[in-house]
TIVEX-869953 format. One record per residue (C-alpha): residue number from 1; x, y, z. Coordinates in pm, whole numbers. Layout:
NODE    i      c1      c2      c3
NODE  NUM       X       Y       Z
...
END
This chain:
NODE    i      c1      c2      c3
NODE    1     648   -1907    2334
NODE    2    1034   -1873    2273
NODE    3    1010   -2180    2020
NODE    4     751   -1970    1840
NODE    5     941   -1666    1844
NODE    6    1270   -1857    1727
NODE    7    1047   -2066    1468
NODE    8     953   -1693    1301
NODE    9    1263   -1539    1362
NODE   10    1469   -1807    1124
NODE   11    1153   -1826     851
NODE   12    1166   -1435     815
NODE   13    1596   -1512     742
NODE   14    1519   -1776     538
NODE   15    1296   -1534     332
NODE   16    1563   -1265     336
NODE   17    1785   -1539     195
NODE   18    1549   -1654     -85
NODE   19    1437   -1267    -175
NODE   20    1832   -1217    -202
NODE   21    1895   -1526    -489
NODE   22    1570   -1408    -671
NODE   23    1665   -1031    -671
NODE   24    2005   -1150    -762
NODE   25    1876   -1386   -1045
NODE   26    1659   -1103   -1188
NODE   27    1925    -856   -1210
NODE   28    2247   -1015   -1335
NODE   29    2109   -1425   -1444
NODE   30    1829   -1306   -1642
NODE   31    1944   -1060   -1885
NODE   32    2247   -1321   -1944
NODE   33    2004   -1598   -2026
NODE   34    1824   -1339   -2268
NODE   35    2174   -1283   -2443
NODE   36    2358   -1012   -2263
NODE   37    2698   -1070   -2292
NODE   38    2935    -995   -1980
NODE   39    3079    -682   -2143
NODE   40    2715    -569   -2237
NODE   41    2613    -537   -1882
NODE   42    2993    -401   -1781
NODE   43    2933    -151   -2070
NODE   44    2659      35   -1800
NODE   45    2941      78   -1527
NODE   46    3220     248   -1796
NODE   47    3000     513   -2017
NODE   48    2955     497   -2369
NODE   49    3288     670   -2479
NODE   50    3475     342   -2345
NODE   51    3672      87   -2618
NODE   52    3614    -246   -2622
NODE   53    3931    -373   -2464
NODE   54    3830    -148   -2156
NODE   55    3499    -282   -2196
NODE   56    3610    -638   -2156
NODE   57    3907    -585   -1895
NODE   58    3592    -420   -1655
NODE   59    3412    -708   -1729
NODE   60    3708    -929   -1569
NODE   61    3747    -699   -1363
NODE   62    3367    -703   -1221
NODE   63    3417   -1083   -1189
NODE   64    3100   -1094   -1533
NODE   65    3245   -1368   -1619
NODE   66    3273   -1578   -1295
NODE   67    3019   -1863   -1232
NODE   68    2711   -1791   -1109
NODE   69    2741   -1919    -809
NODE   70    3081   -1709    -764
NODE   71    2885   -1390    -823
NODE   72    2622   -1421    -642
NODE   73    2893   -1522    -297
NODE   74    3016   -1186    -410
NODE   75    2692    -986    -416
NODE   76    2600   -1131     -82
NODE   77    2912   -1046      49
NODE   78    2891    -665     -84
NODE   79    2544    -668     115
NODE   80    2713    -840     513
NODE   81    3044    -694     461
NODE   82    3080    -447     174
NODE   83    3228    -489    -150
NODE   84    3532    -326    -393
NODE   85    3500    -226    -765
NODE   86    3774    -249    -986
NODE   87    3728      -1   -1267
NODE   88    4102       7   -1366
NODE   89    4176     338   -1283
NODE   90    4146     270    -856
NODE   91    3993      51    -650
NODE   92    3634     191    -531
NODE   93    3530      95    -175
NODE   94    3210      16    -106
NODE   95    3059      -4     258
NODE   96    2802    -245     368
NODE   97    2504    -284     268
NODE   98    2652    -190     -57
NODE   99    2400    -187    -348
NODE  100    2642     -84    -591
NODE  101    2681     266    -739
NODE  102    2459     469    -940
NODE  103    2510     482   -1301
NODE  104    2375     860   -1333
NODE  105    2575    1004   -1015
NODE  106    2836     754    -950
NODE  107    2757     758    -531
NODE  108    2686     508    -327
NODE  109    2328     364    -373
NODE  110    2264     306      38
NODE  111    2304     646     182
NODE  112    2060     785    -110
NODE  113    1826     561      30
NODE  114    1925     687     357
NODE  115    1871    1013     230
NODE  116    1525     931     128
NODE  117    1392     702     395
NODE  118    1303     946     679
NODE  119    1002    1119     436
NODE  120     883     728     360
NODE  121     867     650     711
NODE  122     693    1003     840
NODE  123     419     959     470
NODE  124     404     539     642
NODE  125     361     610    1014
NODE  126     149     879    1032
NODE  127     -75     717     763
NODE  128     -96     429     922
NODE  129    -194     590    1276
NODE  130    -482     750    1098
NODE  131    -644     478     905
NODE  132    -597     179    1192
NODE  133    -736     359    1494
NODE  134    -982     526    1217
NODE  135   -1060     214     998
NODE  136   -1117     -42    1323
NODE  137   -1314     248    1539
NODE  138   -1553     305    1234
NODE  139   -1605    -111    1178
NODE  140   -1687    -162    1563
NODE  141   -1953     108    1568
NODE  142   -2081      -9    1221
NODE  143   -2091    -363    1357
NODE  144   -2236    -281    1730
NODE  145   -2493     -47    1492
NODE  146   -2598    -330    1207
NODE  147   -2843    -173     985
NODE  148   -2796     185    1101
NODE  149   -2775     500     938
NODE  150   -2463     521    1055
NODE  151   -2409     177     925
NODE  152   -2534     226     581
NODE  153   -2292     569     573
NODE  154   -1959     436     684
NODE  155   -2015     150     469
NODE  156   -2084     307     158
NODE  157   -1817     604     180
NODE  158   -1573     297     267
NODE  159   -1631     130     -70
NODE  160   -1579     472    -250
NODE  161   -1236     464     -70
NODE  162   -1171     111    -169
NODE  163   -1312     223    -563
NODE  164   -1120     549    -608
NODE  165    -733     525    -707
NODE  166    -514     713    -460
NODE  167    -396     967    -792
NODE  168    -750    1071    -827
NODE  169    -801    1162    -445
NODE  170    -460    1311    -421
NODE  171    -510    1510    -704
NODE  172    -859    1656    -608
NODE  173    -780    1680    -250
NODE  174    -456    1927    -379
NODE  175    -690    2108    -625
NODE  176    -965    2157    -351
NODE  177    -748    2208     -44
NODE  178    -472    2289    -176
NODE  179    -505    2566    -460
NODE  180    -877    2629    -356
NODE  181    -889    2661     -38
NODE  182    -558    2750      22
NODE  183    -582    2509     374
NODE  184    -304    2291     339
NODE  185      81    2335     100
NODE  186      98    2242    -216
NODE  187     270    1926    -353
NODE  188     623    1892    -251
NODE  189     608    2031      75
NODE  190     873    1908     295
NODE  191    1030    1990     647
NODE  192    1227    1711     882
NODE  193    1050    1651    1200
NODE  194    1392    1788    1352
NODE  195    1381    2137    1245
NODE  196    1011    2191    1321
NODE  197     734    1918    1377
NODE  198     444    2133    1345
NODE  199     555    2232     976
NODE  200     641    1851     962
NODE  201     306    1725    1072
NODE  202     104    2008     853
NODE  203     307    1953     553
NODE  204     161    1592     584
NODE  205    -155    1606     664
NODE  206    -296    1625     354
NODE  207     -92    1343     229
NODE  208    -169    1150     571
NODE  209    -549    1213     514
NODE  210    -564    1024     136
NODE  211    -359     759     214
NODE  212    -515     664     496
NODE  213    -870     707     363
NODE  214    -744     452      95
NODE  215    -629     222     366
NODE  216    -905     317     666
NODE  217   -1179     159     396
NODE  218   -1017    -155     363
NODE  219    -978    -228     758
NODE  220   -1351     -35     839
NODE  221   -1492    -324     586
NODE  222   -1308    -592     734
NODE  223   -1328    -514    1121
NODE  224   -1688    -539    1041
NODE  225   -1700    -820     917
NODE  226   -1478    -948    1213
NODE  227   -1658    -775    1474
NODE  228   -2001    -915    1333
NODE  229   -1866   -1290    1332
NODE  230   -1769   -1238    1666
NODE  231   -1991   -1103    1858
NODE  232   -2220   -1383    1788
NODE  233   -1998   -1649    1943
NODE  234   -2099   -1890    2262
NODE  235   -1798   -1676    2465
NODE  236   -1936   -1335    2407
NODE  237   -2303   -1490    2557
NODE  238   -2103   -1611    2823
NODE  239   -1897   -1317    2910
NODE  240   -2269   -1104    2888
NODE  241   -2436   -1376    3128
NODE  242   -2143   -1348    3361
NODE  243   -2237   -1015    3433
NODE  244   -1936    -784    3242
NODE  245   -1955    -429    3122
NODE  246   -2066    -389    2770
NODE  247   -1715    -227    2690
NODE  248   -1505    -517    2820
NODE  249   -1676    -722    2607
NODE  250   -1637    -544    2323
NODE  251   -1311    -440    2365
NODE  252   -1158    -721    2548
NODE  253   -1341   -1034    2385
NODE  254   -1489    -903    2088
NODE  255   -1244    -674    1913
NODE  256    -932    -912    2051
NODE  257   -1057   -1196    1859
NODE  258   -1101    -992    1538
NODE  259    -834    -842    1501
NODE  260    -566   -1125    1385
NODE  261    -675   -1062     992
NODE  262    -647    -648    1071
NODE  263    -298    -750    1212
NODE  264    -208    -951     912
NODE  265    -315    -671     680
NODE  266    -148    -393     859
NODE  267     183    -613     851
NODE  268     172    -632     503
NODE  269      14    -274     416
NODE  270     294     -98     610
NODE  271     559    -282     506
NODE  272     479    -201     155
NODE  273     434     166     230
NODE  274     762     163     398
NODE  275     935      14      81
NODE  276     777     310     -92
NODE  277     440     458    -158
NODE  278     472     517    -527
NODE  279     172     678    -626
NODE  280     126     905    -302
NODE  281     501    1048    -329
NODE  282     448    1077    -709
NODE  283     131    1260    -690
NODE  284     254    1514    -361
NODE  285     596    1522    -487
NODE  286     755    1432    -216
NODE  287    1102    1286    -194
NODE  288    1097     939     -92
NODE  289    1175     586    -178
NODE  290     901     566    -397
NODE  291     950     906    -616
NODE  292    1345     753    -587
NODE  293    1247     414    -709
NODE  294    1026     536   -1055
NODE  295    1346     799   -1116
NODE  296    1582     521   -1129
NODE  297    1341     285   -1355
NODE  298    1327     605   -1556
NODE  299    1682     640   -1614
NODE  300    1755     224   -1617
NODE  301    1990     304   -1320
NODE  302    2016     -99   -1220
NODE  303    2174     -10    -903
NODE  304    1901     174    -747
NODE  305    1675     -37    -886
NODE  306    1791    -320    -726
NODE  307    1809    -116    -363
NODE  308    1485       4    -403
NODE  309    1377    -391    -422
NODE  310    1607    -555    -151
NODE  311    1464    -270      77
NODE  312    1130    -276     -13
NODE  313    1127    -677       7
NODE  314    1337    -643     379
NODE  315    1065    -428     516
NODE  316     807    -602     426
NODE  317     967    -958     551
NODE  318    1043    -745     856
NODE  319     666    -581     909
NODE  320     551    -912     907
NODE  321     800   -1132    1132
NODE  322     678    -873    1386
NODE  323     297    -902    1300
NODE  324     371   -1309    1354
NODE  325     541   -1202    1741
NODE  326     241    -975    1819
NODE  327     -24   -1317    1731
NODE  328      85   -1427    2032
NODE  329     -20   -1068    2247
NODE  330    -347   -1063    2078
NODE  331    -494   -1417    2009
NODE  332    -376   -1640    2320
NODE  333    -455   -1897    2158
NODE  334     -94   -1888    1946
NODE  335     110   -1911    2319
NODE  336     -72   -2173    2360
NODE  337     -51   -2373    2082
END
């Protein structure tokens, strides 16, 4: 068990390592392979009012014209340790993890991600809450109920929430709740769990309740599946003959077994959501990494950019280093191996 746990532990670094060296490549190898010169991409850091000379002494001065492998030592150090910028004029300190600074506001890109991150993580957790213990409750019962009414039901509305983009549900769940019915607040609605959770949680909800119907589809259809494979197996027979409650076998044998793909899923899902859910920020308005990450590719502000992707990527490596530890809780069959 500890050799698996150290075996995942250094893969997920290793990952971190190679997301790192491509996110580096993309942002400063790439547009110098496509012909950027080193003062064209210090041009972004000194405004467009800038001469030439200071143009090129920045350049120097941002180490542009360094080898490769010199830059991207640097960059890795800016992201363990911190980094300084040399504009000329001072010396700007930079503490770690230090994603460089914006080109519109000229602050620190990490603690606007800071700033952003608790509304990602509330839109994430509470989603996720709703559409796992929803999703996998509906695919038992459909499953235990083959052929049912109830079957035929869940199954159908869960391919309408697989069909229907998450824009289109947001937007007529705001137009019907929202501005019909007057049940739930308008788009961007927002109040830290701090200063009052019930306004938190009902500011949500709404937002909570698409997502997750997106999501709860998706795991309803495959714990289904799942549960249907494996409640057909010699073990469940056995576990029946031997004399066990209905729910233990379910639960215990049944459901167990089926849910290593749910777990692999959810590691992924969340770990994406946590990086930013684009389209459900976008549509609510509601300030998190994702509304932050299409404002920065909006105004080409490279820095934020490039947090928005090391974060996104780090959750998701993250999310699913600790999907790989919880195998081994769920499936004994991993500690044993």
């Amino acid at each position: 068990m500890f050799t698996y746990i150290i075996k995942r532990v250094i893969g997920a670094f290793a990952m971190l390592i190679v997301i790192s060296m491509v996110t580096f490549g993309i942002f400063y190898v790439v547009p110098q392979w496509a012909g950027a010169s080193p003062e064209a991409m210090a041009s972004r850091y000194v405004g467009r009012a800038a001469t030439p000379e200071t143009v090129h002494l920045v350049a120097e001065r941002l180490g542009f014209n360094d080898p490769v492998v010199v830059q991207y030592g640097r960059f890795v150090k800016g992201l363990v340790a911190g980094a300084e910028y040399d504009y000329g004029a001072g010396v700007e300190q930079c503490p770690a993890p230090c994603f460089g600074y914006s080109f519109i506001s000229g602050q620190p890109v990490w603690p606007d991600l800071l700033d952003r991150m608790p509304v990602t993580f509330s839109l994430a957790i509470g989603a996720a809450v709703l559409w796992v213990v929803g999703g996998v409750c509906v695919g038992v019962i459909s499953a235990l109920r083959r052929g049912s009414f109830f079957d035929r039901l869940s199954m159908g509305t869960a391919l309408a929430g697989v069909s229907l983009p998450i824009f289109f549900t947001g937007m007529l769940s705001l137009v019907v709740f929202s501005y019909g019915l007057g049940w739930t607040p308008p788009g961007g609605a927002w109040t830290d769990i701090s200063v009052n959770p019930a306004q938190w949680a009902y500011n949500l909800l709404l937002p909570w309740i698409t997502l997750a119907f997106l999501f709860a589809a998706t795991y309803a259809r495959l714990t289904r599946a799942g549960m249907l494979e494996t409640m057909g197996e010699d073990y469940i027979r056995t576990a029946r003959a031997k004399g066990l409650h209905e729910r233990e076998v379910v639960v215990k044998h049944g459901l167990r077994a089926a849910l290593t793909p749910i777990l692999t899923l959810f590691g992924i899902d969340f770990g994406l959501l946590i990086g930013g859910a684009i389209l459900t920020e976008t549509t609510y308005t509601l300030p998190g990494l994702g509304q932050f990450a299409i404002l920065a590719i909006r105004n080409q502000d490279m820095p934020q950019v490039m947090g928005v992707v090391l974060v996104a990527a780090m959750f998701v490596v993250v999310a699913s280093l600790v999907v790989d530890l919880l195998y081994a809780v769920v499936d004994p069959r991993v500690r044993l191996s």
